[in-house]
C-alpha positions in Angstrom: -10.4 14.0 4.3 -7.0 12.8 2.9 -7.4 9.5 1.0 -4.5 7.1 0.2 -4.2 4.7 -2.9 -2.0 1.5 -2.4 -1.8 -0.8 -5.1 0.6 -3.9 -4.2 1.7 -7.0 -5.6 1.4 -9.3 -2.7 3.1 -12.3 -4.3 6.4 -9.8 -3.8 5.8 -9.2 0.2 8.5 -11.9 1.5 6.6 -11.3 5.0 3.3 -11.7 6.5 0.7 -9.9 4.5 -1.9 -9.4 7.2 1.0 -7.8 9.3 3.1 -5.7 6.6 -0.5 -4.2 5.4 -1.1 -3.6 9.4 1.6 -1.6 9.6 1.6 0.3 6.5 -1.5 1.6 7.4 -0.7 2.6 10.6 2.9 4.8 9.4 0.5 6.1 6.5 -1.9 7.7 8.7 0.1 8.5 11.0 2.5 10.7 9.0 -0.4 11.9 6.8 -2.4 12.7 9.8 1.0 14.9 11.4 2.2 16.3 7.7 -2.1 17.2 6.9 -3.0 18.7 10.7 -5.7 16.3 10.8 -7.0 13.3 12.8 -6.1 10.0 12.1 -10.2 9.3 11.7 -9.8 11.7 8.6 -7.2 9.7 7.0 -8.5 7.0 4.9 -6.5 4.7 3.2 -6.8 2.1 0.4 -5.3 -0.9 -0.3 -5.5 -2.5 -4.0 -3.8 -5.9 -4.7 -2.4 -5.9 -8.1 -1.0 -9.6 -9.3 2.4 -9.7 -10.6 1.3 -11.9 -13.3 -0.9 -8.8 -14.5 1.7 -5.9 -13.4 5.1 -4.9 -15.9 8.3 -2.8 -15.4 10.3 -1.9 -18.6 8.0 -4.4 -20.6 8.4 -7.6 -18.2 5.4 -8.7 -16.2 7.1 -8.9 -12.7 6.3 -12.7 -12.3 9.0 -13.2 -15.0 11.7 -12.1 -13.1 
C-alpha cells in the first residue's frame, strides 16, 4: 500500500484550503494509483500542515518574506 507524505504551509495556499487539499488528493492518487498498478483504495495519503512561522528556506522562516 503506497503512502503519501504532504507537509504544507497553509498560510502560503492563496486559494481555498478545503478545495486545493481536495484536489491534491485526488491527482495524488490517481497518478500513484496508474504509475503503482494499484487501486486507488491502496493509496493512502497524508496531509501535515506545517506553519510558516515554524518552516525556513536558506535560513529565513517563510513568514518573513
Amino acid at each position: 500500500m503506497p503512502i503519501v507524505n504532504i507537509n504544507i504551509a497553509p498560510e502560503l495556499l492563496h486559494v481555498d484550503k478545503e478545495e486545493a487539499y481536495k484536489e491534491m488528493v485526488k491527482g495524488i492518487t490517481r497518478t500513484i494509483s496508474e504509475s503503482a498498478k494499484v487501486p486507488a483504495e491502496a493509496v493512502h495519503v497524508m496531509i501535515n500542515e506545517t506553519s510558516a512561522k515554524r518552516y525556513s528556506v536558506a535560513g529565513k522562516f517563510l513568514i518573513e518574506k
